[in-house]
Each structure stands twice: as structure tokens, then as C-alpha cells.
VEXVEX-305588 format. One record per residue: residue number from 0; residue in three letters; x, y, z of N, C-alpha, C, CB in turn. Coordinates in pm, whole numbers, plus 50000, padded with zeros to 5 digits. Glycine has a CB too. Layout:
N
[rec NUM; ala; [X; Y; Z]; [X; Y; Z]; [X; Y; Z]; [X; Y; Z]]
...
END
This chain:
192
[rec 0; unk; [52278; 50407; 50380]; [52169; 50500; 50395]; [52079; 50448; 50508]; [52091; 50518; 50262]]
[rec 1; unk; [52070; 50516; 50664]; [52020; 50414; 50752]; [51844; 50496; 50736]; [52119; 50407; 50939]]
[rec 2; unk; [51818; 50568; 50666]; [51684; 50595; 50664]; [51601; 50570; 50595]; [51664; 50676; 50667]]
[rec 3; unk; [51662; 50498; 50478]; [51559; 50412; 50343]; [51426; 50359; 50420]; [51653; 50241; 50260]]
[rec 4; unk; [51321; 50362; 50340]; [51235; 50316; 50387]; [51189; 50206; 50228]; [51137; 50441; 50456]]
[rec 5; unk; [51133; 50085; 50226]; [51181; 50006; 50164]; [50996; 49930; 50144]; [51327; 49931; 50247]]
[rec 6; unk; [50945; 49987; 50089]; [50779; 49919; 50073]; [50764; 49805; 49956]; [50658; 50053; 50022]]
[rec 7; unk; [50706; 49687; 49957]; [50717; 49557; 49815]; [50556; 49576; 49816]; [50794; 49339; 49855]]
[rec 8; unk; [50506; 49627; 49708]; [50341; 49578; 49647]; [50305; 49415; 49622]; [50318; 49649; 49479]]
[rec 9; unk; [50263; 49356; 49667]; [50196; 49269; 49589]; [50058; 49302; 49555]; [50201; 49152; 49645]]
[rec 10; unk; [49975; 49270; 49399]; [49830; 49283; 49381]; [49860; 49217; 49287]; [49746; 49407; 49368]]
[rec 11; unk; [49699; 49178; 49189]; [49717; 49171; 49063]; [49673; 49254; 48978]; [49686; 49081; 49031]]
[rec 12; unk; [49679; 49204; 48821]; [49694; 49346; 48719]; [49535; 49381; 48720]; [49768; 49314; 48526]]
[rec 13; unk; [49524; 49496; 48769]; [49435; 49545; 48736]; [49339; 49613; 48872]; [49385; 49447; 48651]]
[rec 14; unk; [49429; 49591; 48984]; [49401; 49608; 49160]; [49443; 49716; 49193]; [49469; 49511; 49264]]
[rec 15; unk; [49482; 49789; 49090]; [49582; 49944; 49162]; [49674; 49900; 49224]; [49514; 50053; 49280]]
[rec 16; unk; [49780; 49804; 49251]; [49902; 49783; 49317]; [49972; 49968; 49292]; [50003; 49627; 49227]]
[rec 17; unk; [50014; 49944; 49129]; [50093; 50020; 49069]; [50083; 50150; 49098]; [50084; 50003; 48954]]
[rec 18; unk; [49963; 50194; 49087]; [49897; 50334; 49124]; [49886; 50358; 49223]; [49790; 50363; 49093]]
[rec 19; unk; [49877; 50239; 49338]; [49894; 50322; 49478]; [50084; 50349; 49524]; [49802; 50204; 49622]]
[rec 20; unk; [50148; 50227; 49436]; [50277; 50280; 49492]; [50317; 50384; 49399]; [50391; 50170; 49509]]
[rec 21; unk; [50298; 50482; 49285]; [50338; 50594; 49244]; [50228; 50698; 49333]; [50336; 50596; 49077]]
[rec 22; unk; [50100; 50667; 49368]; [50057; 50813; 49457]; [50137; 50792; 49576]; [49878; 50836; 49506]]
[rec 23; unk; [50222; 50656; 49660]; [50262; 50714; 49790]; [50390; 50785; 49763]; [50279; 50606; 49906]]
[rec 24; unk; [50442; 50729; 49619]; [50573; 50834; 49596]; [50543; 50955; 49573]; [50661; 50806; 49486]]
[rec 25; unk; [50458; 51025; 49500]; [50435; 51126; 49513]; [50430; 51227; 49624]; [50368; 51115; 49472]]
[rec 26; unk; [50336; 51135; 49693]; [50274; 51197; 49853]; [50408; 51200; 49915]; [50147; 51083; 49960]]
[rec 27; unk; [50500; 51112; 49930]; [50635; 51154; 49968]; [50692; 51228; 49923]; [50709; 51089; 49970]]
[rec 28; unk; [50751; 51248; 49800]; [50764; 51351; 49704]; [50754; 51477; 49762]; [50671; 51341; 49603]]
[rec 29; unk; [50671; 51516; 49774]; [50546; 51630; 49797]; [50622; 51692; 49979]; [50323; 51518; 49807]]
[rec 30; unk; [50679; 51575; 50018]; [50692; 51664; 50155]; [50847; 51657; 50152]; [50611; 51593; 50315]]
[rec 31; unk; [50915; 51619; 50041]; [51040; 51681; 50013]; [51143; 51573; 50035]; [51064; 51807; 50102]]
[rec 32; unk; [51067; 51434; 50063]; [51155; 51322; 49998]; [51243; 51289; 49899]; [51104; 51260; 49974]]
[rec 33; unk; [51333; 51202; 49894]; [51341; 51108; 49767]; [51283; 50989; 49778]; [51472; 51076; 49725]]
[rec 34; unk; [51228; 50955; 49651]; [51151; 50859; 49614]; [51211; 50786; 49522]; [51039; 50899; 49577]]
[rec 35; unk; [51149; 50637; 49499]; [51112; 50562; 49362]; [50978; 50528; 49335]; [51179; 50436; 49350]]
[rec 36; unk; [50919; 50527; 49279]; [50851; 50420; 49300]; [50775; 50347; 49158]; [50757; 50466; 49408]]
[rec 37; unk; [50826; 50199; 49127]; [50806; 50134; 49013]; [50753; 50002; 49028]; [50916; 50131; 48945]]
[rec 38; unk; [50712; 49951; 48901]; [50614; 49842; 48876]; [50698; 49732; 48861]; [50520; 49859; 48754]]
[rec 39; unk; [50729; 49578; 48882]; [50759; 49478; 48852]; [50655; 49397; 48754]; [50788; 49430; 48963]]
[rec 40; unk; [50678; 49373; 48645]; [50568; 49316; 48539]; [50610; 49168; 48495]; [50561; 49418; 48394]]
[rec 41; unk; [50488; 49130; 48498]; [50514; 48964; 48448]; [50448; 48949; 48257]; [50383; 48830; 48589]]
[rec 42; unk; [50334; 48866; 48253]; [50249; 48867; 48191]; [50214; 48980; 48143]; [50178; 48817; 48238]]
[rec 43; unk; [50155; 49051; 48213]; [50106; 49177; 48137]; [49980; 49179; 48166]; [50124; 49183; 47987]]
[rec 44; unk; [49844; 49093; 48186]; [49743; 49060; 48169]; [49678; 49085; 48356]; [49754; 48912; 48085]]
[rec 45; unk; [49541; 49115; 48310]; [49458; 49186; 48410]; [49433; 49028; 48507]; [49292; 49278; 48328]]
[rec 46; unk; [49455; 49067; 48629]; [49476; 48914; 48682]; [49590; 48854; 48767]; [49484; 48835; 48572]]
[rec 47; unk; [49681; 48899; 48686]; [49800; 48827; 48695]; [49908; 48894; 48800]; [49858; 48817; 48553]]
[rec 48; unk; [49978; 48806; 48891]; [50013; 48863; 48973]; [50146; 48980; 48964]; [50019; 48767; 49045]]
[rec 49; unk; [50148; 49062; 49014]; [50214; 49207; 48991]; [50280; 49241; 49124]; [50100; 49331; 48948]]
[rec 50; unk; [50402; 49279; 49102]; [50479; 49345; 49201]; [50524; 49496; 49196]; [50588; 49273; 49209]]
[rec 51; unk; [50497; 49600; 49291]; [50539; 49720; 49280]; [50618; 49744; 49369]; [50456; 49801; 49275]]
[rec 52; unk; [50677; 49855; 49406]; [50817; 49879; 49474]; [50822; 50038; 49559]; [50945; 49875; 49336]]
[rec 53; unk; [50861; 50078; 49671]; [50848; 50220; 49726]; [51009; 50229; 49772]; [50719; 50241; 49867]]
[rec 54; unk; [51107; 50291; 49745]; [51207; 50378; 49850]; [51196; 50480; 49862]; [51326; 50387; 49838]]
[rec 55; unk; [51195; 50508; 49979]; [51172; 50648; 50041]; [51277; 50683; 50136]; [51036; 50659; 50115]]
[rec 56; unk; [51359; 50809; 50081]; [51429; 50809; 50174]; [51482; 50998; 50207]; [51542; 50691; 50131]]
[rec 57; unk; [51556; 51067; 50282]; [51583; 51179; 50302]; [51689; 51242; 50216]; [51605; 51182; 50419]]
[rec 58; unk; [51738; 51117; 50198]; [51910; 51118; 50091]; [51879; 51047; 49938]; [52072; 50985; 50183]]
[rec 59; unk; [51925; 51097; 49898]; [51919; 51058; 49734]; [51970; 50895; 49732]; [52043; 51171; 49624]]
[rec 60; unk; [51917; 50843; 49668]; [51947; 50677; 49660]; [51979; 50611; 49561]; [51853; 50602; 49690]]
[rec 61; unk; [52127; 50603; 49544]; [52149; 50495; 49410]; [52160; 50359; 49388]; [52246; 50512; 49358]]
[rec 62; unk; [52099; 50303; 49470]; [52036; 50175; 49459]; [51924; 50151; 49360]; [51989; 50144; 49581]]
[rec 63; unk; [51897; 50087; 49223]; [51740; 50099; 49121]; [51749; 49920; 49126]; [51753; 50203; 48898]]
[rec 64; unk; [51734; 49880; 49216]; [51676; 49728; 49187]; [51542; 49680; 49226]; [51759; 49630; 49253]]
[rec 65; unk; [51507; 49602; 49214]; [51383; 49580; 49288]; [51417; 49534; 49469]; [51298; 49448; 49194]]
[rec 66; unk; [51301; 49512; 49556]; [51322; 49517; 49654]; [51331; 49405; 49728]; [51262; 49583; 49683]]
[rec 67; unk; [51433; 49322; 49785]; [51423; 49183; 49828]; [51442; 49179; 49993]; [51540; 49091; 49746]]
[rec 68; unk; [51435; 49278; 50076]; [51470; 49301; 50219]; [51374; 49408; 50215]; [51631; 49336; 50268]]
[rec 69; unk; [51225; 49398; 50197]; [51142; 49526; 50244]; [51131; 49533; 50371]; [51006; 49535; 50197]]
[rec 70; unk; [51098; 49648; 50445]; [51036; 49700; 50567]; [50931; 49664; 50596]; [51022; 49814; 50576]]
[rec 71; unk; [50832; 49672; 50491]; [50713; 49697; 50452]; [50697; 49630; 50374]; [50680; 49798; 50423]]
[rec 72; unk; [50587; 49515; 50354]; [50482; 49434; 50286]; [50310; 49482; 50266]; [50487; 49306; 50369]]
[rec 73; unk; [50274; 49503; 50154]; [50139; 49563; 50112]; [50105; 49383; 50016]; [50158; 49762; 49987]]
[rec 74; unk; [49997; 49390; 50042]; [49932; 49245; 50014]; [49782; 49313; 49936]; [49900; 49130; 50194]]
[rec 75; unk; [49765; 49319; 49829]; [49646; 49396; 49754]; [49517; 49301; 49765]; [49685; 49426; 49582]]
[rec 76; unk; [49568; 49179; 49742]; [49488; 49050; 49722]; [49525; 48922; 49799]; [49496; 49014; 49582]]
[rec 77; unk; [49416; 48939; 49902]; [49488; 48826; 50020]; [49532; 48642; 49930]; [49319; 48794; 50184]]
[rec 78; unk; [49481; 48635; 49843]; [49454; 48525; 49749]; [49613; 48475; 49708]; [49354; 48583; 49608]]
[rec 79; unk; [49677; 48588; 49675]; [49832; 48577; 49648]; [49888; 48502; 49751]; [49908; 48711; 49641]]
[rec 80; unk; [49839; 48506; 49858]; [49944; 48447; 50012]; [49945; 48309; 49959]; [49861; 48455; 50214]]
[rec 81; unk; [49833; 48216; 49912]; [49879; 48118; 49896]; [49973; 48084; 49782]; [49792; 48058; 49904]]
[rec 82; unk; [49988; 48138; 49687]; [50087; 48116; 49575]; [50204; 48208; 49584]; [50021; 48135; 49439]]
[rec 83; unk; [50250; 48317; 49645]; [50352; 48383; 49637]; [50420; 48381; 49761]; [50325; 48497; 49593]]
[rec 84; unk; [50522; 48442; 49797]; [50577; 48425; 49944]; [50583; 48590; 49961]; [50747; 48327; 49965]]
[rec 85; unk; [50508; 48631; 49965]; [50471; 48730; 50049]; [50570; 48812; 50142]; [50384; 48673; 50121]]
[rec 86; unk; [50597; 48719; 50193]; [50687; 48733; 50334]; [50856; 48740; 50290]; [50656; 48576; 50447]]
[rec 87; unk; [50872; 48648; 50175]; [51026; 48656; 50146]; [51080; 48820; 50156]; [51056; 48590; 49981]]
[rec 88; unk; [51181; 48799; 50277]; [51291; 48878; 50309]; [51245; 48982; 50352]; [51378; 48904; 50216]]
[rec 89; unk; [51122; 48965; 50445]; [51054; 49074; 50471]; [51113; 49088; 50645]; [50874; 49051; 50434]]
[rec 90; unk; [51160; 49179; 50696]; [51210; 49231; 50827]; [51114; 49241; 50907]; [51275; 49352; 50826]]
[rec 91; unk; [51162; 49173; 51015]; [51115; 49133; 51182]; [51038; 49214; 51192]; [51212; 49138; 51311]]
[rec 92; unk; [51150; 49355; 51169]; [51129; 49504; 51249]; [50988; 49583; 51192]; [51280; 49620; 51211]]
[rec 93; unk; [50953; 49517; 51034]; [50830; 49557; 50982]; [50732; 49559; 50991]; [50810; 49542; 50927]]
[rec 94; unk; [50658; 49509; 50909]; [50511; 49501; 50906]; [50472; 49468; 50778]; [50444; 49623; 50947]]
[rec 95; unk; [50346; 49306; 50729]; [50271; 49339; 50653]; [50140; 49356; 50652]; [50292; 49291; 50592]]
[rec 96; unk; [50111; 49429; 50574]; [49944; 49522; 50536]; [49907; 49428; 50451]; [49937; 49699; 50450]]
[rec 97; unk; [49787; 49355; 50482]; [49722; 49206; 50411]; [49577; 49281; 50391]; [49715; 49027; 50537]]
[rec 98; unk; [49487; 49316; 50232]; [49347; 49327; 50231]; [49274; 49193; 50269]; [49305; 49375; 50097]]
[rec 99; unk; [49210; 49203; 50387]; [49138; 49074; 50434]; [49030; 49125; 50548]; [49254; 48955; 50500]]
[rec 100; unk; [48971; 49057; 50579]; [48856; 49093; 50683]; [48893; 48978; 50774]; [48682; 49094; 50625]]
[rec 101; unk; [48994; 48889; 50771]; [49057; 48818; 50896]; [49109; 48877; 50998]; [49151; 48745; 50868]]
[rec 102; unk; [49105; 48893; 51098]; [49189; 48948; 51219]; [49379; 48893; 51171]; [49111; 48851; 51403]]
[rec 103; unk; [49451; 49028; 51233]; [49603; 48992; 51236]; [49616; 48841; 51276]; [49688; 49087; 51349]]
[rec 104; unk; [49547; 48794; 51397]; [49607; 48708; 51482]; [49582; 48545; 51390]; [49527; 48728; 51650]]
[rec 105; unk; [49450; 48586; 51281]; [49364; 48464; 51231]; [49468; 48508; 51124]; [49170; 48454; 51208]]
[rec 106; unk; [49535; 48549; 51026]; [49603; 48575; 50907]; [49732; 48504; 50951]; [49614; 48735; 50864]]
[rec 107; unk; [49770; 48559; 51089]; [49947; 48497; 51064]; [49963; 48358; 51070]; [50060; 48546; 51184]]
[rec 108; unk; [49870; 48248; 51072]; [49909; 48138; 51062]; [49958; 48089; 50877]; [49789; 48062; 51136]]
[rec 109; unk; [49929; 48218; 50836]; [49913; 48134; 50694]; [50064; 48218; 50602]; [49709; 48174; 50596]]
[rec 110; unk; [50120; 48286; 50691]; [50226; 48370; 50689]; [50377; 48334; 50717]; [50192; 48456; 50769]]
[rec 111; unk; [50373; 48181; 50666]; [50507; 48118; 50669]; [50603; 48164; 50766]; [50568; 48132; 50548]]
[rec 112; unk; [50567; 48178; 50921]; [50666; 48184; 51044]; [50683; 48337; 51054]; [50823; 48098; 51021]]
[rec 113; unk; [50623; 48426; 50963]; [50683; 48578; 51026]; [50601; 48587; 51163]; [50643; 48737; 50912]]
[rec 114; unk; [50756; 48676; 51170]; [50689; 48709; 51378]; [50657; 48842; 51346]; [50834; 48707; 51559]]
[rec 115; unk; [50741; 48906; 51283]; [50674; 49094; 51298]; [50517; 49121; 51274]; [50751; 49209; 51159]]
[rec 116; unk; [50488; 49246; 51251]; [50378; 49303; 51293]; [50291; 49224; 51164]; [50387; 49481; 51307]]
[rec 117; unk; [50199; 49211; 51177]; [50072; 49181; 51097]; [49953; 49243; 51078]; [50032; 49089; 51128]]
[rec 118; unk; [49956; 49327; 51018]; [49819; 49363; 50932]; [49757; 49387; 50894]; [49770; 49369; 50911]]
[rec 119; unk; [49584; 49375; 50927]; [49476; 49371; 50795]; [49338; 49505; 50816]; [49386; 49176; 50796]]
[rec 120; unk; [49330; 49472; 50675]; [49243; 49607; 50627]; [49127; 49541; 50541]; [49344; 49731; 50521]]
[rec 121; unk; [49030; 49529; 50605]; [48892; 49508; 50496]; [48848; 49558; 50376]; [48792; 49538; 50543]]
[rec 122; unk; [49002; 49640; 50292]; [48982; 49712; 50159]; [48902; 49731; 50071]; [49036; 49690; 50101]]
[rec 123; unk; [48836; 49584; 50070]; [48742; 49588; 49934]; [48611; 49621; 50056]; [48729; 49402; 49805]]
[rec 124; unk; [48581; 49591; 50157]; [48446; 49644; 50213]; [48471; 49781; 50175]; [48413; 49623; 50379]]
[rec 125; unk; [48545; 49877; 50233]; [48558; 49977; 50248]; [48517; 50089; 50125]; [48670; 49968; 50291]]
[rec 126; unk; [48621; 50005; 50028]; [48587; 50053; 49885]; [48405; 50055; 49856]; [48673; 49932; 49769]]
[rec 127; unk; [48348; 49909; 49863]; [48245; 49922; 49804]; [48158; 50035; 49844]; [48191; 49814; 49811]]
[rec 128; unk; [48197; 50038; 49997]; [48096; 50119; 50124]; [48098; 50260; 50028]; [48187; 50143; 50333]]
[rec 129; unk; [48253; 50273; 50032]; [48239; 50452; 50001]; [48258; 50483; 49867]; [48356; 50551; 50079]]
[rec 130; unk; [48326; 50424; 49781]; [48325; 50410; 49630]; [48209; 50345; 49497]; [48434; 50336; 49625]]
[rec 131; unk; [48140; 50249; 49592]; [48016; 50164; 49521]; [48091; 50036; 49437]; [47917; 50278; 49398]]
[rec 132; unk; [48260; 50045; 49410]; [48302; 49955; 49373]; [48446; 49885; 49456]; [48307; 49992; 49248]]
[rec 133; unk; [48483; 49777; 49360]; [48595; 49732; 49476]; [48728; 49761; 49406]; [48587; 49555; 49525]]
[rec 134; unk; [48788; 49914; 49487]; [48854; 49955; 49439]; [48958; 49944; 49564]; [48809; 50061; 49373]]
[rec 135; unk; [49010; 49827; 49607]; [49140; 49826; 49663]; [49252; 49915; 49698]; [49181; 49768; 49608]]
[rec 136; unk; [49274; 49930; 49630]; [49419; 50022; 49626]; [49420; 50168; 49737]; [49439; 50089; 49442]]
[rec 137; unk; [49312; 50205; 49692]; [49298; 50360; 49781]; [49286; 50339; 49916]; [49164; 50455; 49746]]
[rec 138; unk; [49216; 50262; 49961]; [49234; 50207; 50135]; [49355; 50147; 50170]; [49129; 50088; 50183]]
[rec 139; unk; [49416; 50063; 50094]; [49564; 50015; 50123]; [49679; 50115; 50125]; [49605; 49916; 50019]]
[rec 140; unk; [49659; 50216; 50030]; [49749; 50310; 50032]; [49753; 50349; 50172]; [49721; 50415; 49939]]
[rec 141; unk; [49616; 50428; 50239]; [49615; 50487; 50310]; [49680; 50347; 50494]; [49458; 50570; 50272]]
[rec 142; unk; [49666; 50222; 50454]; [49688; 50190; 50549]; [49846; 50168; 50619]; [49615; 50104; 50539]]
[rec 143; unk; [49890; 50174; 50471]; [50022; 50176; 50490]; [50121; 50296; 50563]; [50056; 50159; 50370]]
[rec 144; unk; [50022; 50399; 50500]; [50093; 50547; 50561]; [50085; 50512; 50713]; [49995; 50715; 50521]]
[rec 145; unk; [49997; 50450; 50746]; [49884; 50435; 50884]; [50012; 50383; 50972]; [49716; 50292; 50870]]
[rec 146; unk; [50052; 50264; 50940]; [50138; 50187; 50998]; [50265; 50187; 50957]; [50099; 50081; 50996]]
[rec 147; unk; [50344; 50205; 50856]; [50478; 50276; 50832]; [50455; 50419; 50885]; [50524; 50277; 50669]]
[rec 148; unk; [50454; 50520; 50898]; [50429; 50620; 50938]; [50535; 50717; 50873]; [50418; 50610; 51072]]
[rec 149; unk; [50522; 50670; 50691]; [50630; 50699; 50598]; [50617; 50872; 50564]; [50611; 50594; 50453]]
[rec 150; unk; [50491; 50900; 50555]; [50464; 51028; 50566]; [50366; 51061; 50696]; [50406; 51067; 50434]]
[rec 151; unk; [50342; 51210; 50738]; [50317; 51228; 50799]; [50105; 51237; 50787]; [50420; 51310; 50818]]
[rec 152; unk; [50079; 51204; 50872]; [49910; 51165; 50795]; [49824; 51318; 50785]; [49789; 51029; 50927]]
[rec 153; unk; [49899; 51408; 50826]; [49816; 51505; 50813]; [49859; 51574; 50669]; [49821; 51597; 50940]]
[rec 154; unk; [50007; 51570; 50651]; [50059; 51587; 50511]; [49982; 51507; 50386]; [50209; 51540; 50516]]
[rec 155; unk; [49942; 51368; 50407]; [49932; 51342; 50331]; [49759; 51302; 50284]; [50030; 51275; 50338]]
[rec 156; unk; [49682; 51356; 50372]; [49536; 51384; 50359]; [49511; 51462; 50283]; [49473; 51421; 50455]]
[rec 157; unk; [49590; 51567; 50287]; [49595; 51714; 50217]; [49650; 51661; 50095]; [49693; 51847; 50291]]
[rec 158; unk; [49778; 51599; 50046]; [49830; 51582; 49935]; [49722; 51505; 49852]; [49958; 51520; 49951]]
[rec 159; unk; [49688; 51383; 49925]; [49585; 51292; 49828]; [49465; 51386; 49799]; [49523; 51140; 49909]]
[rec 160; unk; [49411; 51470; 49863]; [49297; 51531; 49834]; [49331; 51621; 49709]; [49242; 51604; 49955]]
[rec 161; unk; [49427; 51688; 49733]; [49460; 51813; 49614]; [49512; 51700; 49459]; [49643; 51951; 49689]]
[rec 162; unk; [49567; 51571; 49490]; [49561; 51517; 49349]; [49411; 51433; 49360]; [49710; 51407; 49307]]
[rec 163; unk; [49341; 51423; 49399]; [49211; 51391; 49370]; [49117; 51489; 49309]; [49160; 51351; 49477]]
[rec 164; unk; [49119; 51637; 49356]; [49049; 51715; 49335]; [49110; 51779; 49136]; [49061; 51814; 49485]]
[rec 165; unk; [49223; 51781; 49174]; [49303; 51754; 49003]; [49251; 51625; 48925]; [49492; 51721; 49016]]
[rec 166; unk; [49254; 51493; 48937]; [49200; 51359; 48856]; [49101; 51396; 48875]; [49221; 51210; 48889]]
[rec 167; unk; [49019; 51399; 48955]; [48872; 51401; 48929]; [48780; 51517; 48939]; [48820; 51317; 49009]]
[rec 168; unk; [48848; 51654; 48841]; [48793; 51768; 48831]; [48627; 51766; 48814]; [48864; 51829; 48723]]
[rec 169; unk; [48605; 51672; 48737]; [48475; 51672; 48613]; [48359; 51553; 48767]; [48550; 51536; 48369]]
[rec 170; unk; [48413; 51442; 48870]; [48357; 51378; 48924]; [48378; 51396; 49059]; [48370; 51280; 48880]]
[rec 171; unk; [48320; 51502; 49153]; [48351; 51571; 49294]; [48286; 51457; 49325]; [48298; 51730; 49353]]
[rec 172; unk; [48193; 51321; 49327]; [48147; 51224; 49410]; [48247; 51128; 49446]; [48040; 51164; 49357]]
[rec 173; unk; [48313; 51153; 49331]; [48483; 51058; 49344]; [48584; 51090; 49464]; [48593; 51099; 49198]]
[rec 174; unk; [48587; 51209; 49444]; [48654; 51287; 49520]; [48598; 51255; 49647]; [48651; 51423; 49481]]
[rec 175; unk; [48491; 51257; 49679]; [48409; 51257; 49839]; [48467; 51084; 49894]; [48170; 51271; 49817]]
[rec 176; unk; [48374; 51024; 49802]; [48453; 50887; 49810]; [48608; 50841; 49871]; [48460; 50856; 49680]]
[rec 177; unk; [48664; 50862; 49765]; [48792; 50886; 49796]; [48883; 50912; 49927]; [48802; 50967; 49738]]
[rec 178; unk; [48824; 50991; 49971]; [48853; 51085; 50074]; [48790; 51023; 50190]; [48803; 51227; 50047]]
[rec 179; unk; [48681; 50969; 50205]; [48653; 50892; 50319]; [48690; 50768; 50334]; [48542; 50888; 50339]]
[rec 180; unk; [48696; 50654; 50228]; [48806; 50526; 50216]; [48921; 50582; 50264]; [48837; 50463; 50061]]
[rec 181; unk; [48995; 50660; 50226]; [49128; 50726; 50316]; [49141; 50724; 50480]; [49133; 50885; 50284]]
[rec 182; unk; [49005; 50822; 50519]; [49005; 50827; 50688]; [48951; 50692; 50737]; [48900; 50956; 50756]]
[rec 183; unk; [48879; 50631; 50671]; [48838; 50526; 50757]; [48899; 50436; 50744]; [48728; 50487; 50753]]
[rec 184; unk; [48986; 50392; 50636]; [49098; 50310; 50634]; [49223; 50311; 50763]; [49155; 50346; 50503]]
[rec 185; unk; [49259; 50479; 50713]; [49361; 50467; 50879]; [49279; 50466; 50988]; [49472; 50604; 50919]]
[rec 186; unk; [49166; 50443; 51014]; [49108; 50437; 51134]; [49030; 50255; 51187]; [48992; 50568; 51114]]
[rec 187; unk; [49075; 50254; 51045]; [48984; 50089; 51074]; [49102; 49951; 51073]; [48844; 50052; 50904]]
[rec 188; unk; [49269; 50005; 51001]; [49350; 49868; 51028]; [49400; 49858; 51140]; [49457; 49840; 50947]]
[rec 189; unk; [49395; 49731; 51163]; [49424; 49631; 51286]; [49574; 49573; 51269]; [49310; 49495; 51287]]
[rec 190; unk; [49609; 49607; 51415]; [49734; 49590; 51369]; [49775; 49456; 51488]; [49830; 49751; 51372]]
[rec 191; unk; [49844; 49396; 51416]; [49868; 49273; 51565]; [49964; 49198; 51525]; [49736; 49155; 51613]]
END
């Protein structure tokens, strides 16, 4: 299947890893993909480090393992880099998306020799700015679309908004929120 597209979450429990990789399946979904997209669980416990999983592809995919050759690296919690390998089996040709307020160029030393693309998104600023809390996940989502260019960003402004405006019928400030962590996310990662 030469069009798989192949995304690995790292966060911990309780960072939205999980929830941002079932809204980008959706959002793929939605423009007439095939998708997976599932949780890797350890512990169980809020904290603890968590792996989630994205294939995306045009053709139906019978591959259900987890992902050990991603495209794509999402980093929820820059904190993990020092205890996890991040990087294992992650492709040249890729890119990882690290939440950090380090520049690409200041992050890749700590990135065990990857040469491909690097990088970072100030997530939790972003969150606090437009959410009031540090809600990770929703800026990472969006940075990933940013730089995989897995869906198309105008498709999927529209998709996240119409399931926002559904979850958060009863809280339209959520919704506003929401929605601007989105644009300013793809407008604010650095890519290097």
C-alpha cells in the first residue's frame, strides 16, 4: 500500500494523546479515507506514559498492529524525550511534532541522531492563551495536519468545527476557543 500514512502519539494519560488521534481519524474519515486510529495502554493511570496510533490511507488496510516505522511522530509532552525513544523507527522522509517552546534547531540535539524534519509547537501556551487551560492535544492535532498535510486544512477546519459545535452544544466559548488554538497552531509551528 504505497499511500499509508503512518502517525505514533506519544503523551501521557490524561494529555489528550488518544482523543486527538481518534478526532484526526475522524477528520480523515470525513473526507473519505480509511482510517485507524487506536490507543496503546500501559498502566492505565493519569500520568503515565501512553501511545496512540493513526493509518490513513486511500485503500482499505489490513495491517492492525501498532506502529513501529511511523512517518509521523507527535510528542504531547516534551518530558517523554528523555525516557522514551521517541524517534525509534521513525523515517528520514518524516517529521516529528514535539510540544515545546524550544526552536526545531535547539530540540534536535536531544533527538538521538534523527536528521528528518523537526518540529515544535508551544501547545500548552497556546492552549492556556485561547482555552484558559493546558489543554495540549487540540493544538497538536492541528499541527500535525499542518505538516503531514494528511488532510486537507481547509477540509478539516470545517470538520473540527462541526464536531465541536456537536461536543460543545451547551459551551459556544469552547467552541470559540477551540477554533482559534486550531488556526494559530497551524500558523505558529516551526518547522526545521
Amino acid at each position: 500500500m504505497k499511500d499509508i500514512v503512518e502517525i505514533r502519539w506519544h503523551g501521557r494519560g490524561g494529555q489528550g494523546a488518544k482523543t486527538a488521534s481518534l478526532l484526526l481519524a475522524d477528520a480523515a474519515f470525513n473526507t473519505g479515507k480509511y482510517v485507524q486510529g487506536f490507543p496503546e495502554y500501559g498502566p492505565e493511570r493519569m500520568g503515565a506514559p501512553i501511545t496512540a496510533y493513526n493509518r490513513i490511507s486511500s485503500e482499505r488496510s489490513t495491517v492492525h498492529s501498532n506502529i513501529y516505522f511511523p512517518d509521523y511522530v507527535v510528542v504531547v509532552d516534551e518530558t517523554l524525550i528523555a525516557s522514551v525513544d521517541v524517534t525509534a523507527g521513525l523515517k528520514e522522509t518524516g517529521a516529528i511534532v514535539v510540544n515545546s517552546s524550544k526552536t526545531p534547531a535547539e530540540l534536535r540535539p536531544y533527538l538521538k541522531g534523527y536528521t528528518g524534519k523537526v518540529c515544535t509547537i508551544d501547545a500548552g501556551k497556546i492552549s492556556e492563551e485561547e482555552l484558559g487551560k493546558n489543554f495540549p492535544n487540540t493544538p497538536m492535532l492541528a499541527a500535525i495536519v499542518k505538516v503531514s498535510g494528511v488532510v486537507d486544512v481547509t477540509d478539516f477546519i470545517k470538520d473540527m468545527e462541526a464536531s465541536f459545535k456537536h461536543k460543545f452544544a451547551s459551551k459556544p466559548q469552547v467552541i470559540e476557543g477551540n477554533m482559534n488554538a486550531l488556526k494559530r497552531s497551524m500558523e505558529e509551528v516551526q518547522v526545521g
